[in-house]
C-alpha positions in Angstrom: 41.8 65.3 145.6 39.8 64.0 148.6 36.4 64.9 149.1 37.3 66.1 152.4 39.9 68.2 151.1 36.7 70.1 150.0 34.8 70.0 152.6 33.4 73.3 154.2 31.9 71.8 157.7 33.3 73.2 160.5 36.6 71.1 162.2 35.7 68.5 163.9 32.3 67.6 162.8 32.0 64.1 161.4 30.6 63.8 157.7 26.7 64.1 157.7 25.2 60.9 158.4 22.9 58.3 156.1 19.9 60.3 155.2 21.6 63.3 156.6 21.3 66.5 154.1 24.4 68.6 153.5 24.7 72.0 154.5 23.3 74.4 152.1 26.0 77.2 151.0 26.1 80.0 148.6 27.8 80.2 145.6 30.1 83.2 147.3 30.7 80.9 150.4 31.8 77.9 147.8 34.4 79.4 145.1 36.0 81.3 148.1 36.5 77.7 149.7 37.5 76.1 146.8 40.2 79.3 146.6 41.2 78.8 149.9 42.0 75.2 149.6 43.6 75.8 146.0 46.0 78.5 147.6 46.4 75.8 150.4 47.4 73.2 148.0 49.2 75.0 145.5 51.0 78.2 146.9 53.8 78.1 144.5 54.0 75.9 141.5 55.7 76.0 138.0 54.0 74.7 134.5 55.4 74.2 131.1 52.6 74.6 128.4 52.2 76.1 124.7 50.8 79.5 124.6 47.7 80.4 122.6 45.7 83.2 122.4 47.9 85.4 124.1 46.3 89.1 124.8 47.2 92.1 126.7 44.6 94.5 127.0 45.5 98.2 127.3 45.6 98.0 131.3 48.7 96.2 130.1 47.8 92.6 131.9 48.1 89.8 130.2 45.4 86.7 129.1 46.9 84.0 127.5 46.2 80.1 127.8 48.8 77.4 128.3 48.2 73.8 127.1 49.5 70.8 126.3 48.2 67.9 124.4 45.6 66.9 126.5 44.3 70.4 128.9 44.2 74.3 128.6 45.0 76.0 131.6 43.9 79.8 131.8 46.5 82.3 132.7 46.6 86.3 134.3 49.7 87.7 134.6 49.2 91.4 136.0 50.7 94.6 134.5 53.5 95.0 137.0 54.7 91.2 136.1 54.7 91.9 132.4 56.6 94.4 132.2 59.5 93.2 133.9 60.0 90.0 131.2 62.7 90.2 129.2 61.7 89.0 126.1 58.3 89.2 124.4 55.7 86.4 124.6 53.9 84.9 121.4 51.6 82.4 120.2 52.9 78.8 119.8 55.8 79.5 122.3 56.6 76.8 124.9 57.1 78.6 128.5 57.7 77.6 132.1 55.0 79.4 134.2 55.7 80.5 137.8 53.1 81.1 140.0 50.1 80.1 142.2 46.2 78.7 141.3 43.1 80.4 142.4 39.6 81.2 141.3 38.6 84.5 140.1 35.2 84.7 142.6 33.5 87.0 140.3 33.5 84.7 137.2 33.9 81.5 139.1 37.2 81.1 136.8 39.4 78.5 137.6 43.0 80.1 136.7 46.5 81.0 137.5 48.0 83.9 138.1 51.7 84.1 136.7 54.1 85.7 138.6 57.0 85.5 136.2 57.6 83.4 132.9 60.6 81.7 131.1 61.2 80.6 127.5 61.2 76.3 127.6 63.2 74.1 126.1 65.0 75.7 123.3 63.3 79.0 124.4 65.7 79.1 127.6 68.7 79.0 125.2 67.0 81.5 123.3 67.0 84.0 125.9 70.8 82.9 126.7 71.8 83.9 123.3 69.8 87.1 123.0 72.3 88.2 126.2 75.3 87.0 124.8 74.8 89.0 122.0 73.9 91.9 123.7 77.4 91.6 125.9 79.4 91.0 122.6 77.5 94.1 120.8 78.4 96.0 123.8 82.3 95.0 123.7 82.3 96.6 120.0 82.5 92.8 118.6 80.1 93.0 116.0 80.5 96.8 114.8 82.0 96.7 111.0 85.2 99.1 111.8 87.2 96.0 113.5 86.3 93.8 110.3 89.0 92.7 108.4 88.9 92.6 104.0 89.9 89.2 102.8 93.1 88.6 101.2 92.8 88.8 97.2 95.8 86.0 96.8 96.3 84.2 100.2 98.9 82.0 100.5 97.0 79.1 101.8 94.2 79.1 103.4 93.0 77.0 106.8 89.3 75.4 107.4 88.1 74.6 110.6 85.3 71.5 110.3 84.8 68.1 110.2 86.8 66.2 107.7 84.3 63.9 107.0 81.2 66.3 106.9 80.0 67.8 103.2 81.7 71.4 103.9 85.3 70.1 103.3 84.0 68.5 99.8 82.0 71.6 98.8 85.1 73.9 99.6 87.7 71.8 97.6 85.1 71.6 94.8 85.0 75.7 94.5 88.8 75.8 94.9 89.5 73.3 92.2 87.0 75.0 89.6 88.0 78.8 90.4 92.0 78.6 91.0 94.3 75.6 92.9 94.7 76.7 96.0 96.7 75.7 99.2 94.4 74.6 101.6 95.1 73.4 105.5 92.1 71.5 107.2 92.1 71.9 110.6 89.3 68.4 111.9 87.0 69.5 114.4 83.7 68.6 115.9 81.1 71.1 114.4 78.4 69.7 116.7 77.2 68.8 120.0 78.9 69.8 123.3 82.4 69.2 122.7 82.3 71.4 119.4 83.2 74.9 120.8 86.3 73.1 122.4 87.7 71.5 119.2 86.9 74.2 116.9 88.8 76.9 118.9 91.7 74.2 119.4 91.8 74.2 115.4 92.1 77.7 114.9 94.5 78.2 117.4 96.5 75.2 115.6 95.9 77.1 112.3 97.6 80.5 113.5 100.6 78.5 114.0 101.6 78.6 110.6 102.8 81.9 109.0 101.4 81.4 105.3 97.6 81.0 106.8 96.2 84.2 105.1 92.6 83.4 106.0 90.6 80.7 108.1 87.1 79.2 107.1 85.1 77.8 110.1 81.5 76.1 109.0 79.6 73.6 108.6 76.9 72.4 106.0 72.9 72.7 107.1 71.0 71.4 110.2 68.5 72.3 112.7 69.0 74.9 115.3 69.9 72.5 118.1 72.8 71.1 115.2 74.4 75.0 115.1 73.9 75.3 118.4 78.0 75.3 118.9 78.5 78.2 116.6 76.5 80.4 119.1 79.2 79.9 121.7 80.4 82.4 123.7 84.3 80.7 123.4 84.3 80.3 120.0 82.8 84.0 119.4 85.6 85.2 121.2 88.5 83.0 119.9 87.0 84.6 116.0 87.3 88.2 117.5 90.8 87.4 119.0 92.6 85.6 115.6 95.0 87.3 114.0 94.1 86.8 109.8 90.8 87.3 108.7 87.9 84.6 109.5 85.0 83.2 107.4 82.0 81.6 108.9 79.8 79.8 106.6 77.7 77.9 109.1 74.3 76.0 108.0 72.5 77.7 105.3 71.8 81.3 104.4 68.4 81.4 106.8 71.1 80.4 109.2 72.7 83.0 111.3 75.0 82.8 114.6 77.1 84.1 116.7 80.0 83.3 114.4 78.8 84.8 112.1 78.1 88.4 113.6 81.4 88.0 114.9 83.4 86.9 111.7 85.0 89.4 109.9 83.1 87.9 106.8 79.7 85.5 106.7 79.3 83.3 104.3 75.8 81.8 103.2 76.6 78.1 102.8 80.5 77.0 102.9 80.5 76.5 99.0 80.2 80.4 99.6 82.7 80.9 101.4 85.0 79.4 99.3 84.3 81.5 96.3 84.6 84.5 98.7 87.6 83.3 99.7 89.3 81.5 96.6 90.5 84.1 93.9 89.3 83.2 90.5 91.5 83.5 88.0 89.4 83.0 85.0 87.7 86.3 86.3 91.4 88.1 87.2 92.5 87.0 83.4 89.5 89.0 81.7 90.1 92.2 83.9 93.9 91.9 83.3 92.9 92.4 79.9 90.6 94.5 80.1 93.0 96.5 82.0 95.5 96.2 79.3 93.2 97.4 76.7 92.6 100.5 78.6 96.0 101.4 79.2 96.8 100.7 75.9 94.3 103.2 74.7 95.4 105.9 77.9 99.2 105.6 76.4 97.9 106.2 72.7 95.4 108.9 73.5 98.8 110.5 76.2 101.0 110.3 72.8 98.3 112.0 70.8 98.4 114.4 72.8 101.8 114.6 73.5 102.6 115.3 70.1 99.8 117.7 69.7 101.6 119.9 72.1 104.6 119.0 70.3 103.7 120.3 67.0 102.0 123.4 69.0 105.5 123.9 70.3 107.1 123.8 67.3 105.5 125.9 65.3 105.9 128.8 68.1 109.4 127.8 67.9 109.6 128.4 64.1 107.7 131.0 64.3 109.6 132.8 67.2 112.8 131.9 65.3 111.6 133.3 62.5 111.4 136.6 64.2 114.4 136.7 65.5 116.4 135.9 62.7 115.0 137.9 60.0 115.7 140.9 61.8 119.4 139.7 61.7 119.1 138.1 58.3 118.4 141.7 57.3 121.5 143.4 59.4 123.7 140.3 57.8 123.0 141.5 54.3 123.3 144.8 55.1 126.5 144.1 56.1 127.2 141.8 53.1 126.7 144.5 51.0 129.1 147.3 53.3 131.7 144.3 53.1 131.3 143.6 49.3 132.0 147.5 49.2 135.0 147.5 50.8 136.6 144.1 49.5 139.8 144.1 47.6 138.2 143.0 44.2 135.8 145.9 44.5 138.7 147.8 44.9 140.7 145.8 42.6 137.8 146.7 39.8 137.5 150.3 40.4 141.3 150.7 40.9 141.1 149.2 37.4 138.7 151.4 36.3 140.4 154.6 37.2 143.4 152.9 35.4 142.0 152.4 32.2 140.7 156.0 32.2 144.1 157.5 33.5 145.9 155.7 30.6 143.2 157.2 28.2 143.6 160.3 29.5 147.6 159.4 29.0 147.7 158.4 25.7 145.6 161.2 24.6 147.8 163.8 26.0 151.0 161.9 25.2 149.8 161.9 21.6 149.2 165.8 21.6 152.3 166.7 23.3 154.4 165.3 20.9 152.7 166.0 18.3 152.3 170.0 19.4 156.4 169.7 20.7 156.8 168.4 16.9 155.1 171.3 15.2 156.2 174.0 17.2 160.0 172.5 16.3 159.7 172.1 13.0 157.8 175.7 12.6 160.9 177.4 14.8 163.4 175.5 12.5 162.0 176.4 9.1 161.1 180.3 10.7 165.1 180.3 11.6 166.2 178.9 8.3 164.4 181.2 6.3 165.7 184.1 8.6 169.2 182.6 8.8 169.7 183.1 5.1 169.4 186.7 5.2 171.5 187.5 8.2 174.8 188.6 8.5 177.9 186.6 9.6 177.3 187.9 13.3 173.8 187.5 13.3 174.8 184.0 11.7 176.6 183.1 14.4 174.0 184.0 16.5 171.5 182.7 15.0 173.3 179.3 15.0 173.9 179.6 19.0 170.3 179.8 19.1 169.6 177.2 16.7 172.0 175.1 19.1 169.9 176.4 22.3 166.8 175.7 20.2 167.6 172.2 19.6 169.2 171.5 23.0 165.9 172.7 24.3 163.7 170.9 22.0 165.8 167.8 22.6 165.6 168.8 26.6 161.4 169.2 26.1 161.3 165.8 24.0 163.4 163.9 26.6 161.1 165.3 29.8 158.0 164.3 27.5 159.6 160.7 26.9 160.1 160.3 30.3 156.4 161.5 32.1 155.0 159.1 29.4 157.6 156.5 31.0 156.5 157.3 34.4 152.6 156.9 33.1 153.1 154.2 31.5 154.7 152.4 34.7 151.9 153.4 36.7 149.5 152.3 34.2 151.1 149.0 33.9 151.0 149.0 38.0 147.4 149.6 37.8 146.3 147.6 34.6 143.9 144.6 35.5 145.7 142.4 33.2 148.7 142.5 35.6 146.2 141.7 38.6 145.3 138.9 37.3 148.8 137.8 36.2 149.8 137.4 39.5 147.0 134.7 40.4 143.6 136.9 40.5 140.6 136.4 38.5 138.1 138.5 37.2 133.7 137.0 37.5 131.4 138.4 35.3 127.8 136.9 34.9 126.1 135.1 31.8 125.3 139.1 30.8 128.6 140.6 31.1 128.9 142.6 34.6 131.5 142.1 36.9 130.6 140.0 40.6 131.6 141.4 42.6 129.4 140.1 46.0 128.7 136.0 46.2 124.9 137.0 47.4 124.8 138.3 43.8 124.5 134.7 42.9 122.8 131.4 43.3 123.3 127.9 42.8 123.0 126.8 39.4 124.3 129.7 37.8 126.5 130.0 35.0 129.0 132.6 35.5 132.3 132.7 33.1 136.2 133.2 35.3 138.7 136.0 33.4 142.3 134.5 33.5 145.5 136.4 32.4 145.1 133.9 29.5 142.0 133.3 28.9 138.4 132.5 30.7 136.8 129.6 32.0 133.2 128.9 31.6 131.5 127.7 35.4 128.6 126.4 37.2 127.8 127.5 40.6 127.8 124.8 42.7 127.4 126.1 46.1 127.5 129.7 47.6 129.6 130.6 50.9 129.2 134.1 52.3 132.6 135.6 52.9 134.4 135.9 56.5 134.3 139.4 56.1 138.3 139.6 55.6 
């Protein structure tokens, strides 16, 4: 700047002449000159430095100093001015610095005072981004609920990057060691201006085909100005809006983007994504067996105890049955026995009983009657010859009409005798066992003689011998039937 720029002599006073002295001033008078001529000069003017030793005191103003290579320039920004930035100012950060130049009079400080500040460079996109992503947050784009779970077997599965970059090769690599898999590439730019464009052009080119399960978009590593593209506001929004699920796996895990808080899954590195995305079937082998084993135990141990409760069951059965029945078992014999009582070779045997003792009785009284009829004969005949031969011829005569009565009668008492022993004989014979079992029965007595007369009375194995009309047989039992009850 001019020296008379500076210069503090009234207007239109020529410089002092040779030998002339300069006016003398205080030092008040000076710095609020050299203000006044910097506000002059500089009333509004912006400057791009690096900030060091940034302070703000507890008024809430801010010191800081912006340099460059070759200068420092001292910088005030007030309370008020601070707190309407919208981002937060640190050390080594390059800004753009509104404001104007002055001189604090007190200190005789050459500074400027900042009116408002603005990340530089990279810092501008910066505070770009941190807005976009406050507008996406807002729309519900990055909250978990709308985030969808990958397939487990997709059908194929489409990647969105450059087919010459390192993400393609690292993808296939995966694939091929963990199961083949379909895969659809989809060439796009993944950096520089022109990337958002292509990248959402291959997606939408992806959707197209029906058996695209899932969509990869990445690219491998790179500075930030490289992943710049993946912080696009398009692209973010063409993620949200695709219909099957989408991977980003852009630059390295340090690395994250817009993409990737939109994406319904972020991958570290694209190598990543692929394993997220690619089933492995080594991995899906073991747990099938594993699986197998387990249920193979579950349907032992459900057998077990399926047949626990089976036998439990069974033995209440049995032993339920067995109540019931034996209370029936006991009216059955009961009645086995009534029915043996009452069955025609029960009354067959006693019938034959009563016989034998009726023809007993028969013979025994057959025997005395004619024996008795005999005596008293012969006593009447000798009584009426000896008093015959002393009678007269009447008497004779009468004596012989009652010798003729007496024998008529005695013939008459021998022939009614004869026949009652007839009749008891025929009735005997009727009754006789030995005419039973001439007509077809048989009579059972066990190994010890006594008739058997009820089939429970016997058991398999014994040896019981059969009484024909002509003989007996000599038998095993072979098997015991109870009776109809006829």
């Amino acid at each position: 700047m001019a020296q008379s720029q500076l210069s503090f002599r009234r207007p239109g006073s020529g410089p002092p002449g040779p030998g002339e002295k300069p006016p003398v001033l205080t030092v008040s008078q000076l710095v609020k000159g050299a203000n006044r001529l910097l506000e002059l000069r500089f009333p509004r003017l912006c400057v791009e430095g690096e900030v060091s030793n940034l302070r703000i005191v507890a008024s809430g103003h801010a010191y800081f100093t912006l340099k460059d290579d070759f200068a420092n320039l001292p910088i005030t920004m007030w309370r008020s001015n601070v707190e309407r930035l919208k981002f937060q100012m640190h050390d080594g950060q390059m800004l753009r610095v509104h404001g104007s130049l002055g001189i604090f009079v007190k200190s005789g400080r050459f500074q400027m005072y900042a009116e408002r500040t603005e990340p530089a460079g990279l810092g501008a996109r910066m505070q770009e981004l941190e807005a976009l992503k406050k507008t996406l947050a807002a729309e519900g784009l990055f909250e978990q609920d709308r985030k969808r779970p990958l397939p487990r077997w997709p059908r194929r599965i489409g990647v969105v990057t450059s087919a010459h970059g390192a993400a393609i090769h690292d993808i296939l690599k995966v694939a091929r060691r963990r199961c083949p898999s379909r895969i659809l590439l989809a060439s796009a730019v993944v950096q520089g201006p022109d990337a958002p464009r292509t990248i959402v052009r291959g997606m939408k080119r992806l959707c197209e085909y029906d058996d695209v399960d899932v969509i990869i978009i990445g690219r491998g590593g790179g500075s930030v100005e490289d992943l710049w593209a993946f912080n696009d506001e398009r692209l973010a929004r063409a993620i949200a809006a695709c219909p099957v699920p989408v991977v980003s796996a852009v630059g390295h895990e340090v690395d994250i983007s817009v993409s990737d808080m939109v994406a319904d899954v972020r991958a570290a590195t694209p190598s990543h994504a692929a394993e997220l995305v690619v089933p492995d079937r080594a991995s899906f082998q073991q747990r099938l067996e594993t699986m197998q084993r387990r249920m193979a135990r579950a349907v032992e141990r459900a057998a077990l105890d399926v047949r626990s409760r089976l036998d439990g069951d069974r033995g209440r059965l049995v032993a339920h049955g067995q109540r019931m029945v034996t209370p029936a078992r006991a009216r059955m014999r009961a009645l086995e026995r009534r029915l043996a009582n009452v069955h025609p070779r029960a009354k067959v045997a006693a019938d034959a009983q009563r016989l034998a003792s009726l023809r007993s009785r028969l013979e025994r009284a057959g025997t005395g009657l004619s024996k008795g009829a005999r005596a008293r004969f012969e006593a009447a005949r000798s009584g009426l010859h000896a008093s015959g031969a002393g009678l007269a011829g009447g008497e004779r005569s009468r004596l012989e009409a009652a010798r003729s009565r007496l024998e008529r009668g005695g013939r008459a008492i021998g022939e009614r005798g004869r026949l009652r022993l007839a009749k008891s004989a025929a009735s005997l014979h009727a009754l006789s066992p030995l005419s039973v079992l001439a007509r077809g029965y048989a009579v059972v007595v066990t190994a010890d003689g006594a008739a058997l007369t009820c089939a429970a009375d016997t058991s398999v194995g014994d040896t019981v011998d059969v009484r024909l009309s002509d003989g007996s047989l000599r038998a095993n039992v072979v098997a015991v039937k109870p009776g109809d009850g006829t």
